[in-house]
N, CA, C and O of each residue as an XYZ file, in Angstrom:
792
protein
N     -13.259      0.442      5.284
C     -14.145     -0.608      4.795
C     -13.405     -1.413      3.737
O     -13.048     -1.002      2.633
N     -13.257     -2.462      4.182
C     -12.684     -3.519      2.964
C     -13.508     -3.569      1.696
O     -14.633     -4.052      1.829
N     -13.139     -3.142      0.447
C     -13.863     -3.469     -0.676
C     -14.315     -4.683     -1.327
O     -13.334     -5.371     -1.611
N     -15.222     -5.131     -1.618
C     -15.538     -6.550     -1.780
C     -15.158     -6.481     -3.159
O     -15.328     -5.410     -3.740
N     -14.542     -7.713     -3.936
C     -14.014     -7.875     -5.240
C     -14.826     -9.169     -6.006
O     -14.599    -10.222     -5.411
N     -15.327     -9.259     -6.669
C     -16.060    -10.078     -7.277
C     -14.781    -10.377     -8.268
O     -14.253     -9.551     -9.012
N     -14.364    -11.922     -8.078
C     -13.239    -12.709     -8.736
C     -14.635    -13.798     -9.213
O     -15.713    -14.010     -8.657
N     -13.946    -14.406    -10.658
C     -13.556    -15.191    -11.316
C     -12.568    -16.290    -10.898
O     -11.395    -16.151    -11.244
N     -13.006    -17.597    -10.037
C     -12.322    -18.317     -9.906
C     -10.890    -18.291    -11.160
O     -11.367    -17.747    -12.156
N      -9.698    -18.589    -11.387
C      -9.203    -19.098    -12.452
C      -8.194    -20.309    -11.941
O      -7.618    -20.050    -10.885
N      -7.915    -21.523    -12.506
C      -7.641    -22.619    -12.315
C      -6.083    -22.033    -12.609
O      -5.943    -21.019    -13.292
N      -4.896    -22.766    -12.026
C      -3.648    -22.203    -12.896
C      -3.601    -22.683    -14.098
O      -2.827    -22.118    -14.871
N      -3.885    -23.098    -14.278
C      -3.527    -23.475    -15.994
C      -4.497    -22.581    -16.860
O      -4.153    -22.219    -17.985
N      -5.876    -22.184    -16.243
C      -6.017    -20.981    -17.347
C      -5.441    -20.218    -16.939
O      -5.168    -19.735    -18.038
N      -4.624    -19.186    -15.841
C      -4.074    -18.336    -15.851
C      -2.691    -18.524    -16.626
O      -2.232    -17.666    -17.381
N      -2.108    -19.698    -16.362
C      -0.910    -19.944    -16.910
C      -1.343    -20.034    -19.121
O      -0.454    -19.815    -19.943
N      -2.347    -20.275    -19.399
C      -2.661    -20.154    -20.859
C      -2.547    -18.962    -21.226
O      -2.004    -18.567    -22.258
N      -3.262    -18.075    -20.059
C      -3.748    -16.932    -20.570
C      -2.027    -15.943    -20.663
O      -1.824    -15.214    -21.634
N      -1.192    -16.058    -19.776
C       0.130    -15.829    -19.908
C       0.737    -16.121    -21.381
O       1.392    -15.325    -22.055
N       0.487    -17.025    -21.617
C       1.164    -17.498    -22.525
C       0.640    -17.289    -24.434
O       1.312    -17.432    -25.456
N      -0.744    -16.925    -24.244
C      -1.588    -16.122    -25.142
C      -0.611    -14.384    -25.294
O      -0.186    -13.866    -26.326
N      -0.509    -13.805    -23.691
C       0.261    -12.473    -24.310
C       1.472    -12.534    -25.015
O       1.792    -11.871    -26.001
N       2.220    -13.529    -24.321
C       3.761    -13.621    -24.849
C       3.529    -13.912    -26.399
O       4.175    -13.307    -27.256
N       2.195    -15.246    -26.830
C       2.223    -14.596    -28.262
C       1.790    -13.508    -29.606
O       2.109    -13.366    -30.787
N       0.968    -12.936    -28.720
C       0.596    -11.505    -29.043
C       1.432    -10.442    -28.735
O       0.964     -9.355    -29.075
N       2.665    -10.403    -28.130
C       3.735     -9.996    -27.951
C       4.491    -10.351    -29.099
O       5.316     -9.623    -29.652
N       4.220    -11.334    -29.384
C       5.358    -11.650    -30.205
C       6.273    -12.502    -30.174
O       7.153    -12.487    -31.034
N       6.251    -13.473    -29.118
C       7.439    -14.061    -28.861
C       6.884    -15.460    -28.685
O       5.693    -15.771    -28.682
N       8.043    -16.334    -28.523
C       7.837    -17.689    -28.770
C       7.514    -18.573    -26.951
O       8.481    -19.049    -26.357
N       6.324    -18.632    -26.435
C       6.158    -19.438    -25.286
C       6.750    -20.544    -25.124
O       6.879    -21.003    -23.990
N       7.321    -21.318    -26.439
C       8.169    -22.609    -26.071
C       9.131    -22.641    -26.239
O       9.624    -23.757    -26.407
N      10.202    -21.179    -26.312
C      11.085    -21.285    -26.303
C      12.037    -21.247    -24.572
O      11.500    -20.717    -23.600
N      13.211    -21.781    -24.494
C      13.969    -21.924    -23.087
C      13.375    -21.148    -22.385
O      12.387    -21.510    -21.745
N      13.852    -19.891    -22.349
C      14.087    -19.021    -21.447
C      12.329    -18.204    -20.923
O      12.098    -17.440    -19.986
N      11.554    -18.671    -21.784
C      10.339    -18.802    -21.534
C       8.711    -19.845    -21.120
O       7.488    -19.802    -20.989
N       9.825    -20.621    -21.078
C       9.236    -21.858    -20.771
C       8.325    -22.217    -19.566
O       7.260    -22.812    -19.734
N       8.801    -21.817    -18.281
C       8.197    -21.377    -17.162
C       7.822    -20.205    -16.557
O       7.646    -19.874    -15.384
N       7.710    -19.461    -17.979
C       7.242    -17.528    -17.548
C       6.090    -17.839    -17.186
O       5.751    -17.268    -16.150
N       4.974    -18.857    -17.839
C       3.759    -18.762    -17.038
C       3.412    -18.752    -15.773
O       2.774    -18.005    -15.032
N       4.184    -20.125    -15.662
C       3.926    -20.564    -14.223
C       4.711    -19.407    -13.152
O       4.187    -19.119    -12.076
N       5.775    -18.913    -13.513
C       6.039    -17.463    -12.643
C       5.355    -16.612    -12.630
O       5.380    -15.856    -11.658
N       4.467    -16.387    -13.698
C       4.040    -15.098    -13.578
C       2.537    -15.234    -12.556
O       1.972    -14.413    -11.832
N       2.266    -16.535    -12.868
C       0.764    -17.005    -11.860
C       1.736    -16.309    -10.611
O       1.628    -15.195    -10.098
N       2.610    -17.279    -10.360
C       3.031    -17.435     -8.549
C       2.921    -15.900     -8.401
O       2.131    -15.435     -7.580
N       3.708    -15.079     -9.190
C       4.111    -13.775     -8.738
C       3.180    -12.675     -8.543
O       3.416    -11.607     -7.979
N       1.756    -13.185     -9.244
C       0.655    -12.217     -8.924
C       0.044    -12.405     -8.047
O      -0.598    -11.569     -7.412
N       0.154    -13.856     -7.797
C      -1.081    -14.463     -6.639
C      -0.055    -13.650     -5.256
O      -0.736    -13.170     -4.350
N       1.153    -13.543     -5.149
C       1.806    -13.352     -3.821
C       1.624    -11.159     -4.264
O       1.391    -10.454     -3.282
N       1.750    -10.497     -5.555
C       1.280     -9.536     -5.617
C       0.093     -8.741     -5.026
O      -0.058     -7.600     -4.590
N      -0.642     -9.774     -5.187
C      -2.313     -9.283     -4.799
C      -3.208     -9.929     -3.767
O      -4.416    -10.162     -3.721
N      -1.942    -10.185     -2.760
C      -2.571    -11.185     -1.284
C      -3.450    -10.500     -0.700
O      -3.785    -10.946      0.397
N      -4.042     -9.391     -1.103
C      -4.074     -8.585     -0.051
C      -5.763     -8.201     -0.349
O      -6.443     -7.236      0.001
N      -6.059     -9.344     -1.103
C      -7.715     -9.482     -1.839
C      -8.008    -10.578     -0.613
O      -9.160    -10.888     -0.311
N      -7.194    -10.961     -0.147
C      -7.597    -12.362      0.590
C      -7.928    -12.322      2.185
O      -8.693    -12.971      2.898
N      -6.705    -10.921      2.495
C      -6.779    -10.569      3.974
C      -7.834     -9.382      4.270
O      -8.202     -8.585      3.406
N      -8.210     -9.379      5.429
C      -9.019     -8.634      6.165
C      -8.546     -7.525      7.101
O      -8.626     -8.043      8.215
N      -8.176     -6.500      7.222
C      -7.239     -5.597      7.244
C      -7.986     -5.377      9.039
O      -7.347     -5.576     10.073
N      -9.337     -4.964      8.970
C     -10.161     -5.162     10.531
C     -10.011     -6.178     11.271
O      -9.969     -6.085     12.498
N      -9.887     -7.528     10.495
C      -9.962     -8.820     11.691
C      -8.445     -8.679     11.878
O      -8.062     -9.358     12.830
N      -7.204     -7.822     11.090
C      -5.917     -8.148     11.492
C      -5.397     -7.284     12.844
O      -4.595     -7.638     13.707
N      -5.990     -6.286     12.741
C      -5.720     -5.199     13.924
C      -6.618     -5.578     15.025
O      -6.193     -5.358     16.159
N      -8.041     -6.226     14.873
C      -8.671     -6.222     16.307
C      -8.007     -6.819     17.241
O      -8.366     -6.667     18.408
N      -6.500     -7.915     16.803
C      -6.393     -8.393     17.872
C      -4.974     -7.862     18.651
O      -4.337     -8.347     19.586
N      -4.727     -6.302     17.599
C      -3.396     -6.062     18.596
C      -3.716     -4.416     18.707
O      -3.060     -3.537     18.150
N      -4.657     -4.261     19.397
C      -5.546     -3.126     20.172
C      -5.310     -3.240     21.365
O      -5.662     -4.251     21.972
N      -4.419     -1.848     22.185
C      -4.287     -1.968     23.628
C      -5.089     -0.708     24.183
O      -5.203      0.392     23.640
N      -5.594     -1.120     25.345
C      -6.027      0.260     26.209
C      -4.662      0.763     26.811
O      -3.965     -0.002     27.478
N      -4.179      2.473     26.487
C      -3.153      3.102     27.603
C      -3.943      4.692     27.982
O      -5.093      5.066     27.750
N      -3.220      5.133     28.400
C      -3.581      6.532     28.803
C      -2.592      7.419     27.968
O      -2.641      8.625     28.211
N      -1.309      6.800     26.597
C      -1.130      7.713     26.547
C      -1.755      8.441     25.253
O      -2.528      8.031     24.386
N      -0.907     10.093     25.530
C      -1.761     10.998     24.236
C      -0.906     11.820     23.368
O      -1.293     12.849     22.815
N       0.277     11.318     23.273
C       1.014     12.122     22.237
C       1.315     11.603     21.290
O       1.294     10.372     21.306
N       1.682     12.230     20.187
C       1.599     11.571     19.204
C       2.174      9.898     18.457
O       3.211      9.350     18.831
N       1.718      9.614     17.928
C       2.804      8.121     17.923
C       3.191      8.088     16.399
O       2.266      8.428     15.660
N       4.220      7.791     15.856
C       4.689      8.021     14.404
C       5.300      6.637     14.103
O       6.130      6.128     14.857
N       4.818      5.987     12.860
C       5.686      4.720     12.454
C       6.208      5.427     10.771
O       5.350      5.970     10.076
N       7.539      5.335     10.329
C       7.597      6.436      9.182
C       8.824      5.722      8.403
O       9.749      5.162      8.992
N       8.705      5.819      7.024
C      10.033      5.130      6.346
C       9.314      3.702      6.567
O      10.073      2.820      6.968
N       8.243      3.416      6.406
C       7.426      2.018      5.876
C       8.011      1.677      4.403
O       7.821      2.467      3.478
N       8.600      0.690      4.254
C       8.822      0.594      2.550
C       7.288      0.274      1.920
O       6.521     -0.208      2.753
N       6.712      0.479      0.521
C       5.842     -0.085      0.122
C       6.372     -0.383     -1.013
O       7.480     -0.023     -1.413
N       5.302     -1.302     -1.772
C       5.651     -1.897     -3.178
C       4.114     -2.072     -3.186
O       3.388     -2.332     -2.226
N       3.745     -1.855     -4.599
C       2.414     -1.699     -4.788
C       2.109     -2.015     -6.314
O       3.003     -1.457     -6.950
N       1.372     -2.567     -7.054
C       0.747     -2.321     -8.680
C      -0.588     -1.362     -8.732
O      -1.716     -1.164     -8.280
N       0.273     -0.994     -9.500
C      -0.809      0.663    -10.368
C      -1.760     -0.138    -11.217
O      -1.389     -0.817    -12.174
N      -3.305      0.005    -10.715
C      -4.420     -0.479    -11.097
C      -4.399      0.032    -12.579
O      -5.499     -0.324    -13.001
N      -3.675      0.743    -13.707
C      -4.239      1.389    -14.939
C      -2.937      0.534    -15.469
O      -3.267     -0.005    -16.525
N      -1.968      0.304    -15.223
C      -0.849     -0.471    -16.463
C      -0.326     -1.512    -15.573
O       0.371     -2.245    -16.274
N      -0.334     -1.992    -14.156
C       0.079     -2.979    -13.557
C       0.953     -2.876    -13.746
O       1.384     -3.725    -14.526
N       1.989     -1.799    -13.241
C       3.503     -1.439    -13.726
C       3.496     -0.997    -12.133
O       2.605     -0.238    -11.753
N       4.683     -1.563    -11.031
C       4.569     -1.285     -9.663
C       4.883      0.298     -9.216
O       5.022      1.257     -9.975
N       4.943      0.285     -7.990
C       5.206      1.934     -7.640
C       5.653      1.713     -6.652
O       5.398      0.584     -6.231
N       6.317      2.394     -5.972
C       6.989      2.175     -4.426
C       7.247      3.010     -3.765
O       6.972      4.163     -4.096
N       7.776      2.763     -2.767
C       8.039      4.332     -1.705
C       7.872      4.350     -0.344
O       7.420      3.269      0.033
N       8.067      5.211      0.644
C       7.658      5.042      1.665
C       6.663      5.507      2.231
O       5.991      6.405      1.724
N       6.343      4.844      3.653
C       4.831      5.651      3.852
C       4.909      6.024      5.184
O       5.566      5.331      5.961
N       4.470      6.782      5.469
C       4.698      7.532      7.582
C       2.958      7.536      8.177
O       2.004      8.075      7.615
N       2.954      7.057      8.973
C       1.810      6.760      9.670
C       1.721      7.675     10.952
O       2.871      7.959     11.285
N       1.151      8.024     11.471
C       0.955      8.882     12.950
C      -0.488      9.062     13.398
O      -1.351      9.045     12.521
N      -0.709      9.167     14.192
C      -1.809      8.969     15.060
C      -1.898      9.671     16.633
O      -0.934      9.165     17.208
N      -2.568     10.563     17.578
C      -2.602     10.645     18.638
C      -3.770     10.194     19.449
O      -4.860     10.756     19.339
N      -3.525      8.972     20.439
C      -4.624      8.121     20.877
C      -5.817      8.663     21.680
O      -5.647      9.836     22.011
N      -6.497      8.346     21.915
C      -7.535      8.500     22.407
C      -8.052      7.545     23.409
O      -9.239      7.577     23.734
N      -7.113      6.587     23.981
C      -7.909      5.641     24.785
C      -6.774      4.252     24.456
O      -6.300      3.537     25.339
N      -6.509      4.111     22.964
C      -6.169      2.780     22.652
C      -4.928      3.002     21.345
O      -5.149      3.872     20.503
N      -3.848      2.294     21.270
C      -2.787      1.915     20.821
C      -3.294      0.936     20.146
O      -4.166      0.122     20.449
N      -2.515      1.115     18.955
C      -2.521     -0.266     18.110
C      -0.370     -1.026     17.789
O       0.585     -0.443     17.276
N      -0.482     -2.552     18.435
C       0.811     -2.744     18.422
C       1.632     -2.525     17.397
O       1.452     -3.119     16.334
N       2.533     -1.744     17.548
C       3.390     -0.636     16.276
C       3.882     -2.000     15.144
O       4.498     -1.369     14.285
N       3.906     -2.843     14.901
C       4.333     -4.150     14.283
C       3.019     -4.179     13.318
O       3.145     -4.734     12.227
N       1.964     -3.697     13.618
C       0.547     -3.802     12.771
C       0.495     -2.763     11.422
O       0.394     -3.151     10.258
N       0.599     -1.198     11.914
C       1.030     -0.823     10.663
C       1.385     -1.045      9.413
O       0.778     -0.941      8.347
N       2.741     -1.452      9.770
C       3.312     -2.342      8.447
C       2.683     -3.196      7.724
O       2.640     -3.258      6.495
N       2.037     -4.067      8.742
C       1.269     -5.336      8.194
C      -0.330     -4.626      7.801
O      -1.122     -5.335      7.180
N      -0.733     -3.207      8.200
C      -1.749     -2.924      7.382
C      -1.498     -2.124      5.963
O      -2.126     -2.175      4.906
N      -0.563     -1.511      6.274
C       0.026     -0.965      4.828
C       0.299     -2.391      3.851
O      -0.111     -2.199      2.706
N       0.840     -3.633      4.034
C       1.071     -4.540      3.211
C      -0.410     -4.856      2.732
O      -0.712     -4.633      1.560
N      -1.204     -5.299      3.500
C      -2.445     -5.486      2.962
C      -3.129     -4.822      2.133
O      -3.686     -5.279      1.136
N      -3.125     -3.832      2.460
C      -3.834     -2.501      1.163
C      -2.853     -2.528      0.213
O      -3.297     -2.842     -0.891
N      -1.568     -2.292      0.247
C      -0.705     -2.122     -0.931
C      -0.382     -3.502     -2.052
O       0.115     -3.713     -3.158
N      -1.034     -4.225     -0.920
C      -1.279     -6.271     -2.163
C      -2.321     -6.235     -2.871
O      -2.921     -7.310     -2.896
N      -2.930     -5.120     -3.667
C      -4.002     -5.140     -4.228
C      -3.288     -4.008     -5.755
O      -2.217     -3.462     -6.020
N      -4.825     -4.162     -6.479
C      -4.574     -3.204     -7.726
C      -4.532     -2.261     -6.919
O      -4.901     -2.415     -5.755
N      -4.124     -1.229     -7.333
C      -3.994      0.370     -6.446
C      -3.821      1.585     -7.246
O      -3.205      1.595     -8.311
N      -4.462      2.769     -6.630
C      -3.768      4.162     -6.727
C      -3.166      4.630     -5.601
O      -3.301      3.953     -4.582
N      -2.521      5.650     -5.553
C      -1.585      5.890     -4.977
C      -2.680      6.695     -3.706
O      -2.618      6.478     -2.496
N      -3.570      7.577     -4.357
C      -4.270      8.451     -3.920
C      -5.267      7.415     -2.498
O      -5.411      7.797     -1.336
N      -5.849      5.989     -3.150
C      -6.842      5.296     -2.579
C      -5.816      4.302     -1.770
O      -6.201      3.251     -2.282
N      -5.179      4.055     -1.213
C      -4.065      3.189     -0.697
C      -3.660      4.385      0.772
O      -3.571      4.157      1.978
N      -3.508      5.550      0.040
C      -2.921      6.730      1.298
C      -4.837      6.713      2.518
O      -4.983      6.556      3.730
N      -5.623      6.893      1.673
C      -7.158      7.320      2.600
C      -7.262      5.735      3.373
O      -7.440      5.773      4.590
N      -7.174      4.566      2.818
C      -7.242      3.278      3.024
C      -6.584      3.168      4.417
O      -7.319      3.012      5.393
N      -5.446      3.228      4.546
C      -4.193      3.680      5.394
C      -4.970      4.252      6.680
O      -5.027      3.736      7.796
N      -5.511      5.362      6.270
C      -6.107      6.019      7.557
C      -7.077      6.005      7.999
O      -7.275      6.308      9.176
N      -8.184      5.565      6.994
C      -9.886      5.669      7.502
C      -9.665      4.269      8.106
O     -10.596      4.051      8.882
N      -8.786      3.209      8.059
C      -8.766      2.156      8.730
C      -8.236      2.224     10.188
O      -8.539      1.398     11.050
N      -7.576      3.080     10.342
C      -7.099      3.281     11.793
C      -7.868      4.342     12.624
O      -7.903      4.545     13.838
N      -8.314      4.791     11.851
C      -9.806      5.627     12.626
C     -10.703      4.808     12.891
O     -11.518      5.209     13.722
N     -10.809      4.119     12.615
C     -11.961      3.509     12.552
C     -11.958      2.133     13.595
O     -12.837      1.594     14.269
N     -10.908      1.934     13.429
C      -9.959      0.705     14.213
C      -9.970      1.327     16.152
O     -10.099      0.559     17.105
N      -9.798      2.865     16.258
C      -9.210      3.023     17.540
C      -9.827      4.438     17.852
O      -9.897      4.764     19.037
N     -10.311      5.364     16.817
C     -11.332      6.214     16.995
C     -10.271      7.233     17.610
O     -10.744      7.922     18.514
N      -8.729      7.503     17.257
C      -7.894      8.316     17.860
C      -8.232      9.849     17.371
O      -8.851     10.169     16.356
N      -7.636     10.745     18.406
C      -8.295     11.814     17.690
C      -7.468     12.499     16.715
O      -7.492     13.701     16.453
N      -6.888     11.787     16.314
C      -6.773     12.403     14.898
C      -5.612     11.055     14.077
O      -4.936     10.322     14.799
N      -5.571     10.944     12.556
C      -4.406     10.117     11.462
C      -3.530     10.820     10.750
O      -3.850     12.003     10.634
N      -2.649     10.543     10.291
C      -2.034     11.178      9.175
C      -1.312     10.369      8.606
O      -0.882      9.414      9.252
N      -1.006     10.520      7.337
C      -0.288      9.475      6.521
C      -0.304     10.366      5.257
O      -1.111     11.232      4.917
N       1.135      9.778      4.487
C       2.496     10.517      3.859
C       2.528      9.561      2.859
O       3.171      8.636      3.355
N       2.193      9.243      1.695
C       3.288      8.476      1.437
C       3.524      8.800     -0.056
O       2.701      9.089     -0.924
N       5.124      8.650     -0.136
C       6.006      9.425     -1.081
C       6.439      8.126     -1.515
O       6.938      7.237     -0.825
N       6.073      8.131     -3.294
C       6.466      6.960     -4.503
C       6.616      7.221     -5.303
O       6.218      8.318     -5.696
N       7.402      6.237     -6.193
C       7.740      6.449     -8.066
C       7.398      5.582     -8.656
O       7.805      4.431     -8.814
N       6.618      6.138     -9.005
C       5.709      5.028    -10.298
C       6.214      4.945    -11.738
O       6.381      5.863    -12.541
N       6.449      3.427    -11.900
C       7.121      2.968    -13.216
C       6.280      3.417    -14.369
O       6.674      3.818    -15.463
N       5.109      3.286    -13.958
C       4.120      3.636    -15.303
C       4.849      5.259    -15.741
O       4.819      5.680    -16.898
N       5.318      5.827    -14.884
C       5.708      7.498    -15.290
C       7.547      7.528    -15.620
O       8.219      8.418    -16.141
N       7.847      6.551    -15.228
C       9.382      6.366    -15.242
C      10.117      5.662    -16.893
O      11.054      5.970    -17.629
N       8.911      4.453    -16.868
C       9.260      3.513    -17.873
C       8.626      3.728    -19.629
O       9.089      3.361    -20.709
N       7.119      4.648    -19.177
C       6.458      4.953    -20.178
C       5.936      6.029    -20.119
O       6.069      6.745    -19.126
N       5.152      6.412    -21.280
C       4.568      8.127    -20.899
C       5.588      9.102    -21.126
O       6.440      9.147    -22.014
N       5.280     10.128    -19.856
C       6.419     10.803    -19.844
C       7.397     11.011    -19.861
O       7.964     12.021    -20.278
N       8.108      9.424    -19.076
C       9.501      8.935    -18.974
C      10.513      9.682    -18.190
O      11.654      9.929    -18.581
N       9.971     10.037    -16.993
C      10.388     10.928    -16.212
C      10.936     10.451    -15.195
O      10.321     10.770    -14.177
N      12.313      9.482    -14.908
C      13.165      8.615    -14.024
C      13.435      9.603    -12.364
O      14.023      9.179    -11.369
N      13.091     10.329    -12.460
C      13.393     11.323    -10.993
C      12.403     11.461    -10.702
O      12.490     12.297     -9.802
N      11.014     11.124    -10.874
C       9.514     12.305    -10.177
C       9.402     11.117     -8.729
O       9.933     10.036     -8.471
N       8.748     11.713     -8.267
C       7.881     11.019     -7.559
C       6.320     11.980     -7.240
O       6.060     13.129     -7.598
N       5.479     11.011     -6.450
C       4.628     11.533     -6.097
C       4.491     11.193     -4.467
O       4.989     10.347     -3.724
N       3.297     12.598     -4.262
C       3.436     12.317     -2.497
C       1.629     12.792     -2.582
O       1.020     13.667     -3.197
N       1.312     11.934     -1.824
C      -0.039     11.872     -1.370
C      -0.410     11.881      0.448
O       0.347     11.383      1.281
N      -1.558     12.473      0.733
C      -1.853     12.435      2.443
C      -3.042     12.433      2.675
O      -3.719     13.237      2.033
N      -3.616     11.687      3.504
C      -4.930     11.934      4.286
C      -4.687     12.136      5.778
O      -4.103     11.274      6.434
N      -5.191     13.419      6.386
C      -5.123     14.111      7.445
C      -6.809     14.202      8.136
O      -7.705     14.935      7.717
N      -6.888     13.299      9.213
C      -7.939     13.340     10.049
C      -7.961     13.934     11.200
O      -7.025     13.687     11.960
N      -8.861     14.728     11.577
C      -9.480     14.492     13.052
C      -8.817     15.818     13.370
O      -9.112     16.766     12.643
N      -7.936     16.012     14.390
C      -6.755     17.002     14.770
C      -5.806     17.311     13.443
O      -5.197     18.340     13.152
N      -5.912     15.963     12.703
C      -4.216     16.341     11.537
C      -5.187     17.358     10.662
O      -4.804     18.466     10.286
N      -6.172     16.951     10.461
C      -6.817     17.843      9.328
C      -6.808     19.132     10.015
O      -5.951     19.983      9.778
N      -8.090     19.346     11.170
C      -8.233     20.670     11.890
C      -7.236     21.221     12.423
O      -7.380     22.439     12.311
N      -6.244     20.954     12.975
C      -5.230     21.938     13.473
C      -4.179     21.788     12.797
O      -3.749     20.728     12.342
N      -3.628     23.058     12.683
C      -2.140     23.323     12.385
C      -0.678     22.880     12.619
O       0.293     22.425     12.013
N      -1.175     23.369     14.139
C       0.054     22.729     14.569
C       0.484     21.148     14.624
O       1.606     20.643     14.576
N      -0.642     20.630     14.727
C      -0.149     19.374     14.831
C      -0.096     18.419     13.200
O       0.067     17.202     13.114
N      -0.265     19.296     12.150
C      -0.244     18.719     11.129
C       1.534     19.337     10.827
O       2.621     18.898     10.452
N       1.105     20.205     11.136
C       3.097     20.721     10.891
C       3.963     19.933     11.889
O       5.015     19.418     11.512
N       3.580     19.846     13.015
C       4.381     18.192     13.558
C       4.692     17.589     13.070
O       5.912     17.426     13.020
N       3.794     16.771     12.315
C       4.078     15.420     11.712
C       4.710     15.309     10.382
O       5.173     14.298      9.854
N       4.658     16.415      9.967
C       5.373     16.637      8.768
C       6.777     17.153      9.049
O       7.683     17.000      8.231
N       6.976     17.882     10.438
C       8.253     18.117     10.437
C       9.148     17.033     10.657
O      10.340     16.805     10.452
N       7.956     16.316     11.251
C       9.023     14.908     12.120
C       9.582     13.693     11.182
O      10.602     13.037     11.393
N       8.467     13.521      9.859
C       8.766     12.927      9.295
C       9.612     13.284      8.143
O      10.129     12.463      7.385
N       9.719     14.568      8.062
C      11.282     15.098      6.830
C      12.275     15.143      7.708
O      13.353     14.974      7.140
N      12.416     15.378      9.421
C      13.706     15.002      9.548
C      14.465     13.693      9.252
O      14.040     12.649      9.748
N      15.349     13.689      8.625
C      16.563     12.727      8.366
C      17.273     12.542      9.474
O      17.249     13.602     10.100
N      18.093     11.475     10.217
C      19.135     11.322     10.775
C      20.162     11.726     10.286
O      20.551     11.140      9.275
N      21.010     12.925     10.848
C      21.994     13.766     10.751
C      21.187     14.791      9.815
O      22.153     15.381      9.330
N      20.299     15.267      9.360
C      19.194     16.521      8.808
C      19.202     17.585      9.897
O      18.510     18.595      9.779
């Protein structure tokens, strides 16, 4: 289910003020060179950050839904993401592995990606981005079963806080078959830690 977001129109120039209000509560001088057009970057760079308030993640997949017969598993894995952490707007990244075994209908493997971009163009947790991922493709193709992986490092834990430059985190939502059975949740996990030459 797409979350509905109640926005505040903002014109660029109040966003671009409001930029320019932190830099001096920061401390620093908005009219100086090298800051001169931080506003206006920082508008562009959020509006292309958080596209993903704008798209419709259901109307993007209904139209690359195929009927096949087949039923084994299908894996798209090593998705790059880039994402902002809804609590400090400090990004996180990583990859994400998708899998699915159909039930009737395929979704064209090129969509994935483009549904992971959509969810991940928003404020985010790491935790609500991984369920997002999958209750959308259940829901999309009714396969009998999802799974999704996805392993990131979040700056908020790297840059501040703890300051911990090596962690990452790994999050999963397991439906249908991935949740209830075994074996096929150890599939997808085996398939997606193999490495080429692993």
């Amino acid at each position: 289910m797409t979350p509905t977001v109640e926005t505040t129109t903002l014109t660029s120039a109040t966003f671009e003020n409001l930029v320019r209000e932190i830099l001096v509560r920061l401390g620093e001088d908005p009219a100086r060179e090298g800051l001169l057009r931080t506003p206006e970057r920082v508008h562009h760079a959020f509006q292309f950050l958080t596209k993903g308030y704008q798209q419709d993640p259901d109307t993007m997949l209904k139209n690359a839904l195929f009927t096949v017969s087949y039923d084994e598993m299908v894996i798209v894995k090593d998705v790059e993401v880039f994402s902002l952490c809804e609590h400090h707007m400090l990004p996180f990244f990583g990859k994400v592995h998708v899998a699915y075994i159909p039930n009737g209908k395929v979704i064209g493997l090129s969509k994935i990606p483009r549904l992971i971009e959509i969810f991940s163009r928003r404020l985010q947790i790491q935790e609500r981005l991984t369920t997002q991922i999958a209750e959308t493709i259940q829901k999309a193709i009714q396969p009998q079963g999802v799974g999704v992986v996805i392993e990131a490092r979040h700056l908020c834990m790297m840059m501040r806080g703890v300051e911990k430059q090596h962690s990452s985190a790994v999050t999963s939502s397991m439906l249908g078959c991935f949740r209830d059975e075994q074996e096929t949740r150890t599939e997808f996990l085996s398939l997606i830690n193999h490495r080429n030459g692993g």
